[in-house]
C-alpha positions as CSV (number, residue, x, y, z in Angstrom):
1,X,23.6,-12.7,30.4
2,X,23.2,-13.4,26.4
3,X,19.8,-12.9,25.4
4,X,18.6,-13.0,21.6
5,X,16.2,-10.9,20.4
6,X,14.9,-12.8,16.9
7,X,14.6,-10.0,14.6
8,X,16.8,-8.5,11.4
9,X,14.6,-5.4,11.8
10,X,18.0,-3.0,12.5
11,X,14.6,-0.3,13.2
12,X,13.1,-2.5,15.5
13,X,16.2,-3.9,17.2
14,X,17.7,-0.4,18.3
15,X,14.2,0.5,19.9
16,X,14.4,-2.1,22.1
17,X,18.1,-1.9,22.9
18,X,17.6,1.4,24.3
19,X,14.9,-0.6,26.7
20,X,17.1,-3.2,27.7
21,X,19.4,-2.7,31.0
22,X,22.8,-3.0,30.6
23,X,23.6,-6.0,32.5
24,X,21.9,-7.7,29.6
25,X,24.2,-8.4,26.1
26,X,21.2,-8.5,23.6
27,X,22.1,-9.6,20.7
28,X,20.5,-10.1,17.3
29,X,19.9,-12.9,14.3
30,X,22.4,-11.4,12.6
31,X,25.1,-11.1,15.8
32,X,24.3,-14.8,16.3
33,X,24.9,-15.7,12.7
34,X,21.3,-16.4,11.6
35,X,20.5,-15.6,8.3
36,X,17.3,-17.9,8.2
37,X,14.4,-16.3,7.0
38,X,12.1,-17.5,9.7
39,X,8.5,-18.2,8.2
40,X,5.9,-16.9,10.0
41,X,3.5,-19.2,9.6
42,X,0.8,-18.8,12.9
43,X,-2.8,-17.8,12.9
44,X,-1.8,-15.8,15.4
45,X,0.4,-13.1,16.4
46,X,0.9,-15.5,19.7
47,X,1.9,-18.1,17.3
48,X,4.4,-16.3,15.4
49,X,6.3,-14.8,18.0
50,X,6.3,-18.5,19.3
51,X,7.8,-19.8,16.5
52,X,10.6,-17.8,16.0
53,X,11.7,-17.9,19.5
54,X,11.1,-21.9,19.5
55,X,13.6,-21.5,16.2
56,X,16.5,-19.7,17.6
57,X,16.2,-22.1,20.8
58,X,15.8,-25.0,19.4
59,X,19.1,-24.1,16.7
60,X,21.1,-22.1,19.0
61,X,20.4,-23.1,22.5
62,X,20.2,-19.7,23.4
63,X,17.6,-18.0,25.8
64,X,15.5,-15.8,23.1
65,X,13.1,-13.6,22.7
66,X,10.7,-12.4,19.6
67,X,7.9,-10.8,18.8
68,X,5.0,-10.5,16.7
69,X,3.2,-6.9,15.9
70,X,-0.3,-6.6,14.5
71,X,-2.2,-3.3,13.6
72,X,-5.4,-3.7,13.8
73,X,-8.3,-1.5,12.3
74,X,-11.7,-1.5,13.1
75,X,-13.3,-0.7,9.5
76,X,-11.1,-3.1,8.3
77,X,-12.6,-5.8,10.7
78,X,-9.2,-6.1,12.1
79,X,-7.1,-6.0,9.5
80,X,-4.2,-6.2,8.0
81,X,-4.0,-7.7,11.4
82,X,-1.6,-11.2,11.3
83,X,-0.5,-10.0,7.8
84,X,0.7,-6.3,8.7
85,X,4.3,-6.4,7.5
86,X,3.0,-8.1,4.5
87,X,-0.1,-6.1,3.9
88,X,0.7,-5.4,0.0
89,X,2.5,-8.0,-0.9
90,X,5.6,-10.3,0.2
91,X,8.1,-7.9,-0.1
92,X,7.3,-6.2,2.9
93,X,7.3,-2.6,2.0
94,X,6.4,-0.2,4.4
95,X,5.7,2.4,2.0
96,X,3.2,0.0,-0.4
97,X,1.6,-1.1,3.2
98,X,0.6,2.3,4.4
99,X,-0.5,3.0,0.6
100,X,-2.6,0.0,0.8
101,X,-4.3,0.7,4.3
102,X,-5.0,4.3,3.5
103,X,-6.7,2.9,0.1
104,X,-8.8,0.7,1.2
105,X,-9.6,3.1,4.3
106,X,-10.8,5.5,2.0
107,X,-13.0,7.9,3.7
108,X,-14.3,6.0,6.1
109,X,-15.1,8.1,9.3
110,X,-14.1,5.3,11.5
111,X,-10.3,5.8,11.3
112,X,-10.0,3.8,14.8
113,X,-7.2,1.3,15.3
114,X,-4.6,-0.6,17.7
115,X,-1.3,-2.3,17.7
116,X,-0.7,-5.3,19.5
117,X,2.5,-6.7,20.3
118,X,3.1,-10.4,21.8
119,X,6.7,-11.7,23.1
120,X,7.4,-14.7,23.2
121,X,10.8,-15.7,25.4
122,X,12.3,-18.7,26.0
123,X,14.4,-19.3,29.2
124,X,15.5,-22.0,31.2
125,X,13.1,-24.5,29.5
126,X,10.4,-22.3,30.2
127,X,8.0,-20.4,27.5
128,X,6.4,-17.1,28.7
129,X,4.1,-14.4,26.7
130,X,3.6,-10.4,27.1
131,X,1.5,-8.5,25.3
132,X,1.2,-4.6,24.7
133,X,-1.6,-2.5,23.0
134,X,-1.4,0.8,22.4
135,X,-4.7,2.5,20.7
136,X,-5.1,4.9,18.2
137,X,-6.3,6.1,15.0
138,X,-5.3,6.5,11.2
139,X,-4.6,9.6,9.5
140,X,-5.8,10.4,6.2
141,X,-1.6,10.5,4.9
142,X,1.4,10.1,5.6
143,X,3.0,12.7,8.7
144,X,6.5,12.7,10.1
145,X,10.1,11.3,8.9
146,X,11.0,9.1,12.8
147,X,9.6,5.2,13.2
148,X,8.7,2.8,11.1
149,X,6.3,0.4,9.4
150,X,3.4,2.5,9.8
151,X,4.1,5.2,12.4
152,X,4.1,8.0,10.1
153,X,0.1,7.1,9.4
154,X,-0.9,5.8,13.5
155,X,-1.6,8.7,15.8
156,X,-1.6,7.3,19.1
157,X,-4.4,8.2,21.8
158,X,-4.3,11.2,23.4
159,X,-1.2,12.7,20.9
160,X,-2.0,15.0,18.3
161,X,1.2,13.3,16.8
162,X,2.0,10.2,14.8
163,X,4.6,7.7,16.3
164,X,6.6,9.2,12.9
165,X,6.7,12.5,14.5
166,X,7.3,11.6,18.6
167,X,11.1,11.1,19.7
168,X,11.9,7.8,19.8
169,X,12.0,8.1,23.8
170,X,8.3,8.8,23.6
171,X,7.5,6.5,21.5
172,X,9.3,3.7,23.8
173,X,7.3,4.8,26.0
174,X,3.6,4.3,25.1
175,X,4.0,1.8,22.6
176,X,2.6,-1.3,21.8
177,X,5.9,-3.3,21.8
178,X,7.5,-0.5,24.7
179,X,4.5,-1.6,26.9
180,X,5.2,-5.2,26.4
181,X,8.5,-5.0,26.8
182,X,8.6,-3.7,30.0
183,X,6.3,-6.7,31.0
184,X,9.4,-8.7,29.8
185,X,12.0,-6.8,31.3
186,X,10.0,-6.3,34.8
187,X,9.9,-10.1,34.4
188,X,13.7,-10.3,33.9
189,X,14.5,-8.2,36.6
190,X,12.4,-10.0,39.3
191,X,14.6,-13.4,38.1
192,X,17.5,-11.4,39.8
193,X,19.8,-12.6,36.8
Protein backbone atom coordinates (compact mmCIF):
# COMPACT_ATOMS: atom_id res chain seq x y z
CA UNK A 1 0.00 0.00 0.00
CA UNK A 2 1.19 3.74 -0.93
CA UNK A 3 1.24 5.78 2.08
CA UNK A 4 2.71 9.51 2.04
CA UNK A 5 4.46 10.77 4.72
CA UNK A 6 4.23 14.93 4.22
CA UNK A 7 7.60 15.96 5.09
CA UNK A 8 10.94 17.12 2.92
CA UNK A 9 12.79 16.58 6.31
CA UNK A 10 15.30 13.81 4.48
CA UNK A 11 16.35 13.59 8.72
CA UNK A 12 13.08 13.03 9.70
CA UNK A 13 11.80 10.87 6.89
CA UNK A 14 14.60 8.03 7.30
CA UNK A 15 13.64 7.85 11.05
CA UNK A 16 10.43 6.87 10.42
CA UNK A 17 11.21 4.57 7.43
CA UNK A 18 13.19 2.46 9.60
CA UNK A 19 9.63 2.31 11.77
CA UNK A 20 7.52 1.51 8.93
CA UNK A 21 6.90 -2.42 7.98
CA UNK A 22 7.73 -3.38 4.80
CA UNK A 23 4.47 -4.16 3.34
CA UNK A 24 4.13 -0.45 3.35
CA UNK A 25 5.77 1.82 0.22
CA UNK A 26 6.20 5.16 2.16
CA UNK A 27 6.93 7.60 0.21
CA UNK A 28 7.69 11.28 0.56
CA UNK A 29 6.69 15.05 -0.81
CA UNK A 30 9.45 14.91 -2.88
CA UNK A 31 8.76 10.98 -4.33
CA UNK A 32 5.25 12.21 -5.00
CA UNK A 33 6.42 15.32 -6.75
CA UNK A 34 5.42 18.03 -4.20
CA UNK A 35 7.49 20.81 -3.98
CA UNK A 36 4.86 23.06 -2.25
CA UNK A 37 5.99 24.63 0.72
CA UNK A 38 3.08 23.80 2.91
CA UNK A 39 2.34 26.71 5.41
CA UNK A 40 1.89 25.81 8.62
CA UNK A 41 -0.49 28.02 9.73
CA UNK A 42 -2.44 26.24 12.99
CA UNK A 43 -2.53 27.32 16.61
CA UNK A 44 -1.88 24.12 17.19
CA UNK A 45 0.45 21.40 16.62
CA UNK A 46 -2.98 19.27 16.08
CA UNK A 47 -3.75 21.88 13.47
CA UNK A 48 -0.69 21.78 11.59
CA UNK A 49 -0.17 18.25 11.17
CA UNK A 50 -3.93 18.47 10.01
CA UNK A 51 -3.23 20.72 7.44
CA UNK A 52 -0.59 19.25 5.70
CA UNK A 53 -2.09 15.92 5.58
CA UNK A 54 -5.59 17.63 4.40
CA UNK A 55 -3.00 19.21 1.51
CA UNK A 56 -1.48 16.16 0.11
CA UNK A 57 -5.06 14.48 0.19
CA UNK A 58 -6.92 16.88 -1.07
CA UNK A 59 -4.06 17.42 -4.24
CA UNK A 60 -3.03 13.95 -4.54
CA UNK A 61 -5.67 11.67 -3.48
CA UNK A 62 -3.35 9.80 -1.70
CA UNK A 63 -3.74 8.22 1.95
CA UNK A 64 -1.12 10.53 3.98
CA UNK A 65 0.26 11.14 6.90
CA UNK A 66 2.15 14.21 8.71
CA UNK A 67 3.18 15.48 11.61
CA UNK A 68 3.70 18.31 13.77
CA UNK A 69 6.64 18.41 16.63
CA UNK A 70 6.69 20.91 19.48
CA UNK A 71 9.38 21.25 22.25
CA UNK A 72 8.15 22.56 24.98
CA UNK A 73 9.87 24.19 28.03
CA UNK A 74 8.65 24.93 31.27
CA UNK A 75 10.67 28.29 32.07
CA UNK A 76 9.84 29.31 28.76
CA UNK A 77 6.05 28.86 29.63
CA UNK A 78 5.94 26.37 26.85
CA UNK A 79 7.86 27.71 24.44
CA UNK A 80 9.16 27.76 21.44
CA UNK A 81 6.30 25.45 21.48
CA UNK A 82 4.05 25.76 17.88
CA UNK A 83 7.09 27.83 16.54
CA UNK A 84 9.99 25.19 17.27
CA UNK A 85 11.44 24.75 13.76
CA UNK A 86 11.15 28.45 13.49
CA UNK A 87 12.29 29.46 16.83
CA UNK A 88 15.00 32.22 15.41
CA UNK A 89 13.74 33.11 12.55
CA UNK A 90 12.05 31.78 9.14
CA UNK A 91 14.89 30.14 7.89
CA UNK A 92 14.65 27.36 10.06
CA UNK A 93 18.11 26.79 11.32
CA UNK A 94 18.66 24.32 13.79
CA UNK A 95 21.79 25.68 14.87
CA UNK A 96 20.40 29.54 15.42
CA UNK A 97 17.20 27.56 17.25
CA UNK A 98 19.20 25.78 19.88
CA UNK A 99 21.37 29.14 20.17
CA UNK A 100 18.27 30.93 20.75
CA UNK A 101 16.66 28.46 23.49
CA UNK A 102 19.90 28.08 25.38
CA UNK A 103 19.96 32.12 25.41
CA UNK A 104 17.04 32.91 26.58
CA UNK A 105 17.31 29.79 29.07
CA UNK A 106 20.14 31.27 30.54
CA UNK A 107 20.79 29.89 33.87
CA UNK A 108 17.70 29.12 34.88
CA UNK A 109 17.69 26.03 37.21
CA UNK A 110 14.57 24.80 35.71
CA UNK A 111 15.97 23.21 32.60
CA UNK A 112 12.76 20.90 32.34
CA UNK A 113 11.07 20.24 28.99
CA UNK A 114 9.03 17.85 26.54
CA UNK A 115 8.39 17.08 22.93
CA UNK A 116 5.18 16.44 21.56
CA UNK A 117 4.44 14.96 18.45
CA UNK A 118 0.82 14.78 16.80
CA UNK A 119 -0.02 12.65 13.38
CA UNK A 120 -2.36 13.41 11.60
CA UNK A 121 -3.38 10.56 8.75
CA UNK A 122 -5.82 10.52 6.35
CA UNK A 123 -7.33 7.20 5.05
CA UNK A 124 -10.26 6.07 3.43
CA UNK A 125 -12.11 9.39 4.11
CA UNK A 126 -11.37 9.13 7.47
CA UNK A 127 -9.02 11.65 9.73
CA UNK A 128 -7.32 10.15 12.81
CA UNK A 129 -4.73 11.73 15.43
CA UNK A 130 -1.62 10.16 17.65
CA UNK A 131 0.27 11.85 19.83
CA UNK A 132 3.72 11.05 21.56
CA UNK A 133 5.61 12.86 24.45
CA UNK A 134 8.73 12.05 25.47
CA UNK A 135 10.09 14.28 28.65
CA UNK A 136 13.25 15.62 29.37
CA UNK A 137 15.50 18.38 30.17
CA UNK A 138 17.90 20.97 28.53
CA UNK A 139 21.51 21.02 28.73
CA UNK A 140 23.47 23.97 29.25
CA UNK A 141 25.22 23.26 25.36
CA UNK A 142 25.34 21.58 22.77
CA UNK A 143 26.48 17.42 23.13
CA UNK A 144 26.66 14.84 20.48
CA UNK A 145 26.96 14.78 16.40
CA UNK A 146 23.49 11.99 15.73
CA UNK A 147 19.71 13.66 15.45
CA UNK A 148 18.45 16.63 14.66
CA UNK A 149 16.66 19.93 15.29
CA UNK A 150 17.54 20.04 18.86
CA UNK A 151 18.64 16.57 19.98
CA UNK A 152 22.11 17.53 20.59
CA UNK A 153 20.67 20.01 23.60
CA UNK A 154 17.39 17.52 24.90
CA UNK A 155 18.50 14.80 27.29
CA UNK A 156 15.65 12.55 27.53
CA UNK A 157 14.42 11.09 31.04
CA UNK A 158 16.12 8.62 32.63
CA UNK A 159 19.35 8.93 29.89
CA UNK A 160 22.44 10.61 30.87
CA UNK A 161 22.50 11.22 27.02
CA UNK A 162 21.15 13.62 24.51
CA UNK A 163 18.99 12.15 21.58
CA UNK A 164 22.40 13.68 19.58
CA UNK A 165 24.34 11.13 21.30
CA UNK A 166 21.75 7.74 21.45
CA UNK A 167 21.81 5.48 18.18
CA UNK A 168 19.20 6.25 16.10
CA UNK A 169 17.51 2.79 17.17
CA UNK A 170 17.30 4.19 20.70
CA UNK A 171 16.13 7.08 19.82
CA UNK A 172 13.21 5.43 17.73
CA UNK A 173 12.51 3.99 20.45
CA UNK A 174 11.60 6.43 23.25
CA UNK A 175 10.77 9.35 21.23
CA UNK A 176 8.26 11.66 21.00
CA UNK A 177 7.44 11.08 17.24
CA UNK A 178 8.78 6.94 17.80
CA UNK A 179 5.98 6.77 20.48
CA UNK A 180 3.44 8.22 18.27
CA UNK A 181 4.30 6.44 15.49
CA UNK A 182 3.78 3.26 16.76
CA UNK A 183 0.16 4.42 17.81
CA UNK A 184 -0.08 4.87 13.93
CA UNK A 185 1.48 1.84 12.86
CA UNK A 186 -0.38 -0.38 15.67
CA UNK A 187 -3.37 1.33 14.12
CA UNK A 188 -2.32 0.31 10.53
CA UNK A 189 -1.66 -3.06 11.45
CA UNK A 190 -5.02 -3.80 13.18
CA UNK A 191 -6.73 -2.52 9.53
CA UNK A 192 -5.17 -5.82 8.28
CA UNK A 193 -4.07 -3.79 4.97
Amino acid sequence: MKLVFATHNTNKFTEVKALVPQHFQLLSLTDIQCFDEIEETGATLEENARIKADYVTKHYGLPCFADDTGLLVDALKGAPGVYTARYAGLQKSADDNMEKLLRDLGNNENRNAHFKTVIALNLDKERYLFQGVVEGSITSRQMGEGGFGYDPIFKPLGFDRTFAELPLATKNEISHRGRAMTKLLQYLTSLKL
